[in-house]
DOMAR-489238 format. One record per residue: residue number from 1; x, y, z of N, C-alpha, C in turn. Coordinates in steps of 0.2 Angstrom, whole numbers. Layout:
// DOMAR-489238
   num     nxx     nyy     nzz    caxx    cayy    cazz     cxx     cyy     czz
   NUM       X       Y       Z       X       Y       Z       X       Y       Z
...
//
This chain:
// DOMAR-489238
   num     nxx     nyy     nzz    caxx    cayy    cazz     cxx     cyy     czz
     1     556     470     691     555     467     697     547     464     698
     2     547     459     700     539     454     700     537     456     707
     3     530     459     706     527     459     710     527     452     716
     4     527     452     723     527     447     726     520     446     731
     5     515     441     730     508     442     733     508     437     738
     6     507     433     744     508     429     746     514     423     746
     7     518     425     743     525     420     742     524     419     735
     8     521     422     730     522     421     725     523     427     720
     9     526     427     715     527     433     712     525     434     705
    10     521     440     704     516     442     699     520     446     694
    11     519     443     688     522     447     681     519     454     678
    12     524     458     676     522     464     674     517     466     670
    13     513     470     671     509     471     663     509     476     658
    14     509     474     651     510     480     647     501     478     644
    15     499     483     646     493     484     642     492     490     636
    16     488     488     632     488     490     625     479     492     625
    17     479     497     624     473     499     622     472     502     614
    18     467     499     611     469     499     603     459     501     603
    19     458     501     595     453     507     593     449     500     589
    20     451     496     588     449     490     586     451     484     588
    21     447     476     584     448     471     585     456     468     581
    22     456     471     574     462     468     571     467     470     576
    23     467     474     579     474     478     584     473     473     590
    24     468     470     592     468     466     600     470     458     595
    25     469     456     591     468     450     586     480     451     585
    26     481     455     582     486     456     582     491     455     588
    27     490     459     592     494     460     597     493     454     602
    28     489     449     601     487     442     603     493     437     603
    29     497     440     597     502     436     595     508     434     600
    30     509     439     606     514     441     609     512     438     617
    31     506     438     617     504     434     624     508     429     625
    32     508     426     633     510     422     636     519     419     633
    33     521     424     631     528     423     628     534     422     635
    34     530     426     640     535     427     645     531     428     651
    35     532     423     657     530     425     664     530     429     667
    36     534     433     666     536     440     668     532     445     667
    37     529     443     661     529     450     655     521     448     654
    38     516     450     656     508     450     656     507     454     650
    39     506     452     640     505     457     636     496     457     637
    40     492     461     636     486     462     639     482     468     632
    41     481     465     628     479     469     622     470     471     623
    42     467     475     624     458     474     625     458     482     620
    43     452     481     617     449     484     614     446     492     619
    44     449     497     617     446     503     621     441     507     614
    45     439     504     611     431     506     608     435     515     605
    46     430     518     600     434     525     598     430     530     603
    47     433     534     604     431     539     607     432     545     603
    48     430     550     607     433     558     603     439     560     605
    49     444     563     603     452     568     604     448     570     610
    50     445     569     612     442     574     622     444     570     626
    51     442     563     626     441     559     632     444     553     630
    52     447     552     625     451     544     624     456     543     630
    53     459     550     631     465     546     634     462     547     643
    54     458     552     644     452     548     651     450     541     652
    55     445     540     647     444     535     646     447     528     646
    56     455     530     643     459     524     644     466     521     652
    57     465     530     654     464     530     661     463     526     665
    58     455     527     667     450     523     670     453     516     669
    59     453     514     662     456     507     660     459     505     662
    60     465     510     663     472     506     665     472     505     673
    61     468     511     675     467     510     683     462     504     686
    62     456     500     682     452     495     682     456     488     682
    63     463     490     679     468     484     679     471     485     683
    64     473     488     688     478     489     692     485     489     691
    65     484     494     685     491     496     683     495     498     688
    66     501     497     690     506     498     694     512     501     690
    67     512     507     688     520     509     684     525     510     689
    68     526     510     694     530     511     701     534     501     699
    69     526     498     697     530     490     695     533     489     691
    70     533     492     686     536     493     678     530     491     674
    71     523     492     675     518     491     672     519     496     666
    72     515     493     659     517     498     653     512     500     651
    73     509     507     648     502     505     646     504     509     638
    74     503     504     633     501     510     625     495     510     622
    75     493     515     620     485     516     617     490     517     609
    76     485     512     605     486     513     598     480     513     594
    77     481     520     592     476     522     585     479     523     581
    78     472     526     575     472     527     568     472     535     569
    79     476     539     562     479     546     560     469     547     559
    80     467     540     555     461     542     550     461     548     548
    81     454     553     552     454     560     548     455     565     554
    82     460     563     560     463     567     567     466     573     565
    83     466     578     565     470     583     563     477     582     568
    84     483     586     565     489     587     570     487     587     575
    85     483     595     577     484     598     583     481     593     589
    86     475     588     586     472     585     591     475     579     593
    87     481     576     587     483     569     589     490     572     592
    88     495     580     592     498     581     595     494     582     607
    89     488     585     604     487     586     612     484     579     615
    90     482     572     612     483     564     615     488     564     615
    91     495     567     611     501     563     612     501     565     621
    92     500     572     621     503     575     627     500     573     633
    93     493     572     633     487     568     637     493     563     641
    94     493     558     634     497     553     635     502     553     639
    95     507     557     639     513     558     643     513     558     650
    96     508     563     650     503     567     658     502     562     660
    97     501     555     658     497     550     661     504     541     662
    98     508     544     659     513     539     660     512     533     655
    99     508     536     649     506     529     644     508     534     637
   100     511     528     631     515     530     627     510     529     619
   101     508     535     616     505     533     610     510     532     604
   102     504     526     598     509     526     593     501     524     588
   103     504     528     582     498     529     575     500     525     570
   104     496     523     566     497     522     558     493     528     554
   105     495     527     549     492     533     546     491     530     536
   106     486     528     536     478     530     537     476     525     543
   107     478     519     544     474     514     549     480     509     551
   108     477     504     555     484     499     557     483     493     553
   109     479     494     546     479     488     542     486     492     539
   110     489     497     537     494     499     534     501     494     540
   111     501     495     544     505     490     549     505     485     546
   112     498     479     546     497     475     544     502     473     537
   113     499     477     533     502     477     527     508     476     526
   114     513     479     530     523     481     529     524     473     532
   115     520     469     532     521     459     535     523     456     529
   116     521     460     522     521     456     516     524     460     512
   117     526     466     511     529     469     506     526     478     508
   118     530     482     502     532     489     505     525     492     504
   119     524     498     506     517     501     507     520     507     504
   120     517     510     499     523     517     495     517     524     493
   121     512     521     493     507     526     493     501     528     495
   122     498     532     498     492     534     500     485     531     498
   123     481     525     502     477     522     499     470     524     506
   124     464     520     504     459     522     506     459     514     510
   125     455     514     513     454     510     520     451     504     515
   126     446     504     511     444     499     507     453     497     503
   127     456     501     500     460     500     497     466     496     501
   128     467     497     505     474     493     512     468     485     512
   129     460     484     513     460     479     517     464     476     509
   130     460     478     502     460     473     496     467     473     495
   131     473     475     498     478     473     496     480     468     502
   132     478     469     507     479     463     514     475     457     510
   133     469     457     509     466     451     506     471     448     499
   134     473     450     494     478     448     491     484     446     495
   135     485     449     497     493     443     503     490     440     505
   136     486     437     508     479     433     511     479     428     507
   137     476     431     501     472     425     498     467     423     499
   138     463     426     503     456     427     506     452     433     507
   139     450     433     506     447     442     512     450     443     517
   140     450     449     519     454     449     524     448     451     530
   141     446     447     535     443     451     540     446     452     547
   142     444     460     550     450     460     555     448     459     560
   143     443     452     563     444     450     569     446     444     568
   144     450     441     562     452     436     561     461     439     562
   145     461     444     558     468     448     556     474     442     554
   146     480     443     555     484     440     550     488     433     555
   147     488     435     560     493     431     561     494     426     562
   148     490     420     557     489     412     555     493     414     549
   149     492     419     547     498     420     537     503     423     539
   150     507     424     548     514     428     544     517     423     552
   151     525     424     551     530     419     555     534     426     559
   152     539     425     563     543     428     567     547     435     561
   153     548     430     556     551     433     549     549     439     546
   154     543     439     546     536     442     543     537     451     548
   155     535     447     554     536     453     557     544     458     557
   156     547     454     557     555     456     556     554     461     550
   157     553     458     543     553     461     538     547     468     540
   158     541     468     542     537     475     544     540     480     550
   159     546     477     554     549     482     556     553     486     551
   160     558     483     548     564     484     543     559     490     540
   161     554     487     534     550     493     532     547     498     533
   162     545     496     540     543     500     544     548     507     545
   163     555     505     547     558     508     548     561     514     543
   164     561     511     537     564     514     532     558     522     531
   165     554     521     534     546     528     535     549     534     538
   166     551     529     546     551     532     551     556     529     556
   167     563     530     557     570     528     557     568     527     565
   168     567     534     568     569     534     576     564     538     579
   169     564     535     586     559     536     588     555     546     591
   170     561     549     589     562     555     590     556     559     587
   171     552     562     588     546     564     586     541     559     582
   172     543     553     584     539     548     579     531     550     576
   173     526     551     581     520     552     578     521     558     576
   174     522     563     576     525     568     572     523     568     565
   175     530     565     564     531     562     557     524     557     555
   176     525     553     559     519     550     556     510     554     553
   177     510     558     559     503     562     555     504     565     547
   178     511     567     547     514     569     539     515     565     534
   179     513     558     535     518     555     530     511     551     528
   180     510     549     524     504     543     523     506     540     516
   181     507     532     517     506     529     522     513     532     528
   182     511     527     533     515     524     539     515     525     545
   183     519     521     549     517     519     555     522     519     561
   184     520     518     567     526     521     572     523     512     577
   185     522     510     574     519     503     578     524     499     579
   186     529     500     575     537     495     575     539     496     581
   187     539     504     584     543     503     589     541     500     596
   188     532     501     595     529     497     602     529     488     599
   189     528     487     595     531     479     591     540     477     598
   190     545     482     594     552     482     597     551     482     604
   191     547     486     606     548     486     614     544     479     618
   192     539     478     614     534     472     617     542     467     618
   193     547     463     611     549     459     610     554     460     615
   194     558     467     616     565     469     620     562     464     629
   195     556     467     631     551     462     638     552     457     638
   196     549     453     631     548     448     635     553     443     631
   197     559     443     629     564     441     626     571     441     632
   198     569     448     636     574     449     640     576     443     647
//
């Protein structure tokens, strides 16, 4: 249901709070796909396991999140070097707060990655960019990130793969902090696409 302000009515927003720029560069993709559907990707900078999901509070409250509107808010980070316990208690942050986390693990260049082929083994952060820059064809930098090199297609294929990691959404980060590589970003991918498709 659209917000109605003066005779006109105001589309939904799903804001994204991500830990970097490839993740706002990324999620740029999905903008203005639908009137309805406000995708709103901004950089919430890294914090500590204490006060990230505070922090991204405030943010969501600075927007004037309305989830009564069907406003959406997801924070996505990296596993990088978070222990369980601490990426289990943002999950729970999270919930307390009506906003939905999802991880890649080791970083969301591994996301990145499943746009062009499988991801099978545990690499280093130098390692994910040099393998993004060979599908590239360039260096890879992440305020440029990829999506001048991948099509509708692209993304299909990184859910698919995605998928075969991490099937359902049922304890997804979970799984995710155990497995490396992989990523639980297909499913906020699927949901962005279910919005503003609908």
């Amino acid at each position: 249901m659209s917000r109605d302000f003066g005779g006109r009515s105001q589309s939904k927003t799903f804001l994204i709070l991500t830990e970097g720029e490839s993740e706002v560069e990324y999620f740029n993709r999905f903008k203005g796909r639908d009137r309805h559907v406000a995708i709103v990707p901004i950089v919430a900078k890294r914090h500590d396991s204490k006060n990230l999901v505070t922090y991204c509070v405030n943010k969501a409250n600075e927007r004037g999140i309305d989830y009564k509107n069907g406003d959406k808010v997801a924070i996505v980070i990296d596993v990088d070097e978070k222990t369980a316990p601490e990426l289990k208690e943002i999950e729970n942050q999270c919930a307390e707060n009506g906003m939905d986390l999802y991880l890649s693990n080791r970083s969301f260049e591994s996301w990145l990655i499943l746009h062009f082929c499988e991801l099978t083994k545990p690499s280093t952060q130098e390692e994910l960019e040099c393998i993004l820059s060979t599908h590239l064809k360039h260096r890879y930098v992440k305020s440029e990130g990829i999506n001048k090199n991948i099509d509708e297609l692209n993304v299909m294929s990184a859910i698919d793969r995605a998928e075969k990691m991490i099937p359902n959404e049922n304890k997804r980060n979970e799984l995710c902090v155990t497995l490396d590589p992989s990523t639980t970003v297909h499913f906020l991918v699927k949901r962005i696409q279910s919005m503003t498709e609908s």
